[in-house]
N, C-alpha and C positions, 0 to 999 in steps of 0.2 A: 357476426352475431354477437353482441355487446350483452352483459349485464347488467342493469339501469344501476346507476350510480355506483360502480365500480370503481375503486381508486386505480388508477394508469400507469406503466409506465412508456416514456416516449424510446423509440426504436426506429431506425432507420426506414422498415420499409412501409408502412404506412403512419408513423407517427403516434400512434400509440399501442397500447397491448393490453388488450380486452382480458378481461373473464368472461368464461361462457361457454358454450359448446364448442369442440375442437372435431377438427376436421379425423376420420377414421386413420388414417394413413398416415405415419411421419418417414421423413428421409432418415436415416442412420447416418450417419459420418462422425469422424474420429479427428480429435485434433483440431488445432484451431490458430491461425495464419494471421489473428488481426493484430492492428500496430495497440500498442499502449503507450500512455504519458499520465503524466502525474495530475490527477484532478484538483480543482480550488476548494481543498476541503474547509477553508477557513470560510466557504460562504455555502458549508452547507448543514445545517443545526440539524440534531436528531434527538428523539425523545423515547429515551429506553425505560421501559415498565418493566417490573417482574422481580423476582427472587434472586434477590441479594444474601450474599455470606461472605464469610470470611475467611480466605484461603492460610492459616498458620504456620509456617513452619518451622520445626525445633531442629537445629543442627548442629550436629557434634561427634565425636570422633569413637570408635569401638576397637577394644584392643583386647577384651575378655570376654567369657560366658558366663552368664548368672550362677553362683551354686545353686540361686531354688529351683532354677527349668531350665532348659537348653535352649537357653533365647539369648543374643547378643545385647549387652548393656551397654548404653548411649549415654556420653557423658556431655550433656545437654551446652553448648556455648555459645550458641549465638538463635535467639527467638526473631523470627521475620513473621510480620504481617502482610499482605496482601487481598485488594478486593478480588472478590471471586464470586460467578454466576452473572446476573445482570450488572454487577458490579464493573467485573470485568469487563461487559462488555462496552459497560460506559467509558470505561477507562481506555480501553484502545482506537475509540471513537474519540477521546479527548487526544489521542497519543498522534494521531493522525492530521493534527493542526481542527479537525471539528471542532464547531461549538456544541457540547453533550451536556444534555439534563437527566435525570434518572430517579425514577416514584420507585420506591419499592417501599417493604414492612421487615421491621428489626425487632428488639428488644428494649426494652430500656438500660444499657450494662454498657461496662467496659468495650465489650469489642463493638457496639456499633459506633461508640467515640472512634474507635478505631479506625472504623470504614468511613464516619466521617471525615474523618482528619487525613486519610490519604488520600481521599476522592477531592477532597477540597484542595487540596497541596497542588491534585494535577489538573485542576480548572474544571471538574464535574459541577455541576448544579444539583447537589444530591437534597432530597426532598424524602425523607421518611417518614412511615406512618409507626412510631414509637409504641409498643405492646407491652407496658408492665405486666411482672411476671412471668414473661418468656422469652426464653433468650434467643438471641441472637443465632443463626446458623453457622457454627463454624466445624469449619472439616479440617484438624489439628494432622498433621503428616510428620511422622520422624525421618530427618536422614540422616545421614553417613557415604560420606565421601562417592554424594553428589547419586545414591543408591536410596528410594525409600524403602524403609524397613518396617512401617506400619503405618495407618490411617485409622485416626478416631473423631466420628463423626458426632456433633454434640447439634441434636435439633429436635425441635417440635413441632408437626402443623399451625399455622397462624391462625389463630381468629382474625383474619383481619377482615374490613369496613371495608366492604367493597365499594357503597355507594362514598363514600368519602376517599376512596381511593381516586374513582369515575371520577370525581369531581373535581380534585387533585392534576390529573390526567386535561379534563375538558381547558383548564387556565391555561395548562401550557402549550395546547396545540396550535394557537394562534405565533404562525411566525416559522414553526417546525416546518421540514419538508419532508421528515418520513419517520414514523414511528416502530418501533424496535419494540416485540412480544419475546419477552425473555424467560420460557416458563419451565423451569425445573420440577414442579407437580409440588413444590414447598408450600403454597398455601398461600401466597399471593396475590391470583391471578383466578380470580373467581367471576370473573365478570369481562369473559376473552370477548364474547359479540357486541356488546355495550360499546366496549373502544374502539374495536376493529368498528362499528358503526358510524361512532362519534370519529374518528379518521376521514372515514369515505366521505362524513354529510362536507369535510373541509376538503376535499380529493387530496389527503396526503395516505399514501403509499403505507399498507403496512406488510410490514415482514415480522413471519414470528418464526422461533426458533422451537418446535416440537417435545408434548412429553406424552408418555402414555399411549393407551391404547385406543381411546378416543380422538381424532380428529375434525369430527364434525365442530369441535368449538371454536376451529380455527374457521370455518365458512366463510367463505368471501374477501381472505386475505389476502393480498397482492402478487405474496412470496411465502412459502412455508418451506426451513433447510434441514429434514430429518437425516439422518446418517442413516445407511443402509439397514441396523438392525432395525432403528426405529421405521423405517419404513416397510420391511418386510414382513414388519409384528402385525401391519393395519392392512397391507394388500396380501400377503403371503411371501414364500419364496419366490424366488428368479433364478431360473437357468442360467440366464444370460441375459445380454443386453436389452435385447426385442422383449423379451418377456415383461423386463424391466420398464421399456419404452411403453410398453401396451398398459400395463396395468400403474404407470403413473398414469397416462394420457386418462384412464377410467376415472381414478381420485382427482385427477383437475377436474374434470366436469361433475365429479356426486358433490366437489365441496365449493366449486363455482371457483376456481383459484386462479390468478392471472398468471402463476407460474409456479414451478415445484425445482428443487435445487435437492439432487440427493448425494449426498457426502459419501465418499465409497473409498477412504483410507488410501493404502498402498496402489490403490482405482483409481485413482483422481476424484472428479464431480463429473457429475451426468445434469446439465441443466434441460428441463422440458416448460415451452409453452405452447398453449395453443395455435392451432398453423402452422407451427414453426419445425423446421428440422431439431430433432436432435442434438444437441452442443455437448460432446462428450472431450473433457479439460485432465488429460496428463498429469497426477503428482508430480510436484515440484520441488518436493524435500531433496535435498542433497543428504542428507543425515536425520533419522527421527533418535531422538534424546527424550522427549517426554511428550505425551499428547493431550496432556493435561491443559485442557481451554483454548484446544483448536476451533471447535462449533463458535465460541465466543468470538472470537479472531475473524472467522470466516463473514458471520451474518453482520459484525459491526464493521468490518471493510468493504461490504454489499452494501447495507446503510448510508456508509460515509458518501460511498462512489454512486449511488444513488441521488443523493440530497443533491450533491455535486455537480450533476446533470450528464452524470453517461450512463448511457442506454445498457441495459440487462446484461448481454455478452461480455461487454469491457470490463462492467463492476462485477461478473461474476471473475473473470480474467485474470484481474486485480486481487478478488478474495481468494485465488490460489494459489497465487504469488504468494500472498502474506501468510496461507497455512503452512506453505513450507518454510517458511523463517519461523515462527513460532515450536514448530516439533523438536524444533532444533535449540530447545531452550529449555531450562531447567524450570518446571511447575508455572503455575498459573504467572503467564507474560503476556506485556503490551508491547505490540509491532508499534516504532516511530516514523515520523513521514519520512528521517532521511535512510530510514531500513529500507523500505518501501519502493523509495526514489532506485535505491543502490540496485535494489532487484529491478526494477524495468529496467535501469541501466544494462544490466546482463542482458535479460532479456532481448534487449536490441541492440545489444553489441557496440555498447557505448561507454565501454569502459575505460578504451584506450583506442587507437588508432582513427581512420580517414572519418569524418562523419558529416551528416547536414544539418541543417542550421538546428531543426526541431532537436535533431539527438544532442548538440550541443548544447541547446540552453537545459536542456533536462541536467544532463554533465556539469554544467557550471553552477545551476542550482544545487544538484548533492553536494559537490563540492565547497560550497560558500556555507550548507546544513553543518558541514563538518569543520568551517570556520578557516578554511582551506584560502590563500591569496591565490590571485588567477593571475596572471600574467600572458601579454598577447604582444606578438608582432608580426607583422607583413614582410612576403618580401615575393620575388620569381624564382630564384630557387633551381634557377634550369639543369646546370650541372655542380653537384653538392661536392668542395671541395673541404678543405682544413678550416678555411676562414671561416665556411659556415658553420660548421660541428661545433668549432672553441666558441662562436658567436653564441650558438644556439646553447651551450651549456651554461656559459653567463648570464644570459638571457634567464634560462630555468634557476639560477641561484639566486632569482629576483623574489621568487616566491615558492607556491604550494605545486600551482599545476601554471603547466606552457600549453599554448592554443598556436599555434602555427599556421596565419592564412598564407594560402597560394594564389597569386593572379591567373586566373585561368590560358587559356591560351590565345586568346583572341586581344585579352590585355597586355599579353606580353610580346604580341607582336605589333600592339600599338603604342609601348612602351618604347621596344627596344628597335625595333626595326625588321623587314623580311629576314627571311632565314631562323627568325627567335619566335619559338623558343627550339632548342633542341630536341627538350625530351616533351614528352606530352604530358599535361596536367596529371593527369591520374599514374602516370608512370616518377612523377616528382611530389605528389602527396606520398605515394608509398613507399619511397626511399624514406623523406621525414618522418615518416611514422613508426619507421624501425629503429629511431635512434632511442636512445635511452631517457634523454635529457626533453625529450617532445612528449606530451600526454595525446593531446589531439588534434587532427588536421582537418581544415577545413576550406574551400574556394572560394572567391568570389571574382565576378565578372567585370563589376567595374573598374572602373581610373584608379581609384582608391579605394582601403578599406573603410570609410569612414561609416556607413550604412552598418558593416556589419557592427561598428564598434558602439553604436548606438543600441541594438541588440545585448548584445551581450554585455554592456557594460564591468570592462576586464579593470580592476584593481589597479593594475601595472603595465603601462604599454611602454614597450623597447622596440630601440630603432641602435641600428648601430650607423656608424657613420662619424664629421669630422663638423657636423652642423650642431646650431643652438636649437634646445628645445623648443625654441617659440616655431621655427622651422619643421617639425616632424607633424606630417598628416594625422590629425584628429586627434593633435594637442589639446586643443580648443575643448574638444566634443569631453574627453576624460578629466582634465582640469576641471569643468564644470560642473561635474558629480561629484568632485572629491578625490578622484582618481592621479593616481602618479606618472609622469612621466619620466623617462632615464634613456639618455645616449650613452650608448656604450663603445669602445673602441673601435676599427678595425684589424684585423690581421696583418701585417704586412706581406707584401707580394702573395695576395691571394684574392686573384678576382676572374670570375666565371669570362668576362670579357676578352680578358688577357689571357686564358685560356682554348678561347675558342679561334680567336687571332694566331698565337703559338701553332694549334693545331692545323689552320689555312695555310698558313707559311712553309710548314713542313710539305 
């Protein structure tokens, strides 16, 4: 049961996701098993509206009490600027490799140069509607030693031109793939159904991020992310989950929503759409430091991985990931793609040791964010003796990170002959991947690694042995990118052959 002209988004099991009525019943389930990978945020534009400020802050060090009041005096040394509210939210959508645009309404002063100038620095498309006479929103924050010790908030509701907003809004939609409702209740954001309209009549996606006690202005919007008070201001309290499940499942259908996202702290998120089970996502903080522009983090990593083209689940997946990086950071911060990268890395355990192709390239992409050289060589590997360890540390002093392929077994016994290999693939990646001097291990089944080396395109390929370069398998292939190649020594009297020979003899 569709909504006519509802913005979509696409999902695995029928290929898109309606607004509209929802089925009485959802399944409950906890946790959530699916793989992640880094999305093409560089091809995915997003167009953030709404209440921009400016997050300030004064930092400096307290070692006395006032004599006028028993309040600690801050000997002010260092003044930081930062955009904050829809600012931010553009900002971590730009931090993310997106291309980000962002309407909001300022002042004519100082601090909106401000916001100009650092939105502009980090590639934002900022477009303000400039209000002589009133200033700019900023929320001034003192600290000490990393501790705030007071917030002073300087703002006025905007007059602002809504219909000059809208139309503002209408130019840029052409080319966007999903539009970003950023509404702090500052006075911005006076004309929520107008855009949310003007979205749908183009089917681009809108997500907004909730304020107040009203709802209804959000009707018909794709994604609405209230954090649990905000949510339980408009439906009531919740016992518990089901209660929670039930009485979102009511607000999707009174406000026609294609899906509801409720942020629930130290909770994790509860994602609900219609039809659909349940999607209840684990906090992911290792450490919360400051929660200051988590919401922002959340909905512009939904955005990003939206525009992106992953389906609801993933991009909510993804937006959890990056709240728990963000808690763990000192006042209003932008999560960057190779934070991002780093955490799915954890996530799927691909940080260090055995992995497949997909986890690898994620690996070797963080790695290259971080300007990291890769270094790669092949080999079988059957029984790891001296010559390989000292090979393989050489190897690693080639660069940043070592990739260590193994010929599987079916290569190695068309390599070496019956009887080889010894030990079994998986029992010979995981000897490599205990050494110190190896970051990652990886297989392949064919003759050569040439295939993989095409993939990954590694920096540095090493071969050890008594041969000329032009000799070492998939010279060719890395020479042509720009990449290095390097023969490096052998060991003497250390060869797995001679070895295993020795051991027949006996």
């Amino acid at each position: 049961m569709n909504c006519s002209g509802c913005a979509t988004f696409q999902n695995e099991a029928d290929g898109a996701l309606p607004c509209g009525n929802i089925a009485p019943l959802f399944i409950l389930y906890v946790g959530c098993s699916m793989k992640l990978s880094m999305p093409r945020f560089d091809q995915a534009p997003v167009l953030v509206v709404g209440d921009v400020m400016l997050d300030r802050y004064w930092h400096g060090g307290t070692s006395r009490i006032s004599p006028e009041a028993p309040v600690p005096v801050v000997k002010v040394e260092q003044i930081e600027d930062r955009p904050g509210g829809a600012a931010n939210v553009a900002l971590n959508i730009a931090a993310l490799g997106a291309p980000a645009s962002l309407v909001g309404v300022t002042g004519d002063d100082e601090a909106a140069d401000s916001l100009s100038n650092s939105l502009k620095g980090a590639g934002v498309r900022a477009l303000f509607q400039r209000i002589a006479h009133q200033p700019t929103i900023v929320k001034l924050r003192v600290m000490s030693r990393h501790q705030q010790l007071l917030r002073i908030d300087f703002e006025e509701p905007f007059a602002t031109d809504a219909l000059a907003l809208g139309s503002q809004v209408d130019d840029l939609l052409e080319g966007i793939k999903v539009l970003v409702l950023s509404d702090y209740g500052k006075g911005a954001l006076k004309n929520h159904q107008a855009l949310i309209q003007a979205a749908r009549a183009k089917n681009i996606p809108v997500l907004a991020d909730p304020k107040g006690k009203d709802f209804s202005i959000y009707r018909g919007a794709s994604l609405i992310t209230p954090n649990l008070s905000e949510f339980e201001a408009i439906v009531g309290g919740c016992v518990d989950e089901h209660e929670l499940v039930s009485k979102g499942a009511t607000l999707m259908h009174d406000l026609e929503l294609g899906a509801l996202l409720v942020t629930r702290g130290e909770h994790g998120m509860t994602l609900l759409r219609p039809d659909q089970p349940a999607l209840h996502l684990p906090a992911r903080a290792r450490e919360v430091f400051d929660v200051t522009g988590a919401g922002d983090t959340v909905i512009s990593t939904l955005a990003a991985a939206i525009a992106a083209g992953e389906d609801l689940p993933h991009a909510v997946a993804l937006a959890n990931l990056a709240a728990g990086i963000v808690v763990g950071k000192l006042g209003t911060a932008a999560i960057s793609a190779p934070e991002l990268r780093r955490a799915i890395q954890r996530e799927e355990g691909s940080e260090r040791g055995v992995l497949g192709l997909e986890q690898l390239l994620l690996a070797v992409a963080d790695a290259r964010a971080h300007n990291e050289t890769i270094v790669f060589t092949n080999g079988c590997f059957d029984i790891l003796h001296a010559g390989h360890v000292t090979y393989l540390e050489q190897a690693r002093a080639q660069g940043d990170r070592l990739i260590v392929a193994v010929n599987d077994d079916a290569s190695v016994s068309r390599l070496k002959g019956p009887g080889r290999p010894i030990n079994s693939v998986d029992r010979r990646m995981a000897v490599l991947a205990g050494l110190g001097a190896v970051d990652w291990v990886i297989s392949f089944s064919e003759g050569t690694p040439e295939n993989l080396l095409r993939e990954v395109k590694p920096d540095v390929l090493v071969k050890g042995g008594d041969y000329g370069i032009d000799q070492v398998v998939g010279a060719d292939i890395v020479s042509a990118y720009g990449g290095t190649v390097k023969v490096l020594g052998l060991v003497e009297n250390s060869s797995t052959t001679a070895i295993v020979e020795k051991i027949r003899s006996r």
